[in-house]
C-alpha positions, 0 to 999 in steps of 0.5 A, spaced: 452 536 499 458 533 496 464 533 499 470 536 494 474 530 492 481 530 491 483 531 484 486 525 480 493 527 481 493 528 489 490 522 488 496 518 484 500 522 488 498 519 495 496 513 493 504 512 490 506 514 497 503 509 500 505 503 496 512 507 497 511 506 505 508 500 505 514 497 500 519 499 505 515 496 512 515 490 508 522 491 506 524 492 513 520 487 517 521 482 511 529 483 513 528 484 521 525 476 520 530 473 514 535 476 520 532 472 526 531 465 522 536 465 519 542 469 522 544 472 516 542 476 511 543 476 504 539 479 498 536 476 492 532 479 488 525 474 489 526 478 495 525 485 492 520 481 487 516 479 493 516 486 497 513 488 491 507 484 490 506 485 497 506 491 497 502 492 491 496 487 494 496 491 501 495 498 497 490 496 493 486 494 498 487 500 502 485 503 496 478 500 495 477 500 503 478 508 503 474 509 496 469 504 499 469 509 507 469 516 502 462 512 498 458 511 504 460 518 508 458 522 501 453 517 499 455 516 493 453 508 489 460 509 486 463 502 490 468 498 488 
């Protein structure tokens, strides 16, 4: 028996949530770190460029990681 899976919306929904977060913990630490080396912190937007990728490449393997859990549980062959 198959568990009910999330509809596509909640889906994009949760996965938007956890980009957002994952951007703002890099954002954080990426500020805390450039404090601490370098005594000041000035923003550039290479900064902003680099929290994004980081953030998206973070989530993504969440993402995969969580679909490949949900296959295994459920036993569906859908693996990415």
């Amino acid at each position: 028996m198959k568990t009910n899976r999330y509809s596509s919306a909640v889906t994009s929904l949760l996965v938007a949530i956890t980009y957002f977060l994952t951007y703002l913990v890099i954002a954080l630490c990426w500020v805390g770190a450039e404090y601490c080396f370098e005594g000041v912190v000035i923003p550039s937007h290479i900064d902003s460029f680099a929290n994004a990728l980081l953030a998206f490449y973070i989530t993504r393997d969440i993402v995969r990681r969580e679909r490949k859990y949900r296959s295994r549980r459920c036993g569906d062959s859908n693996d990415i």
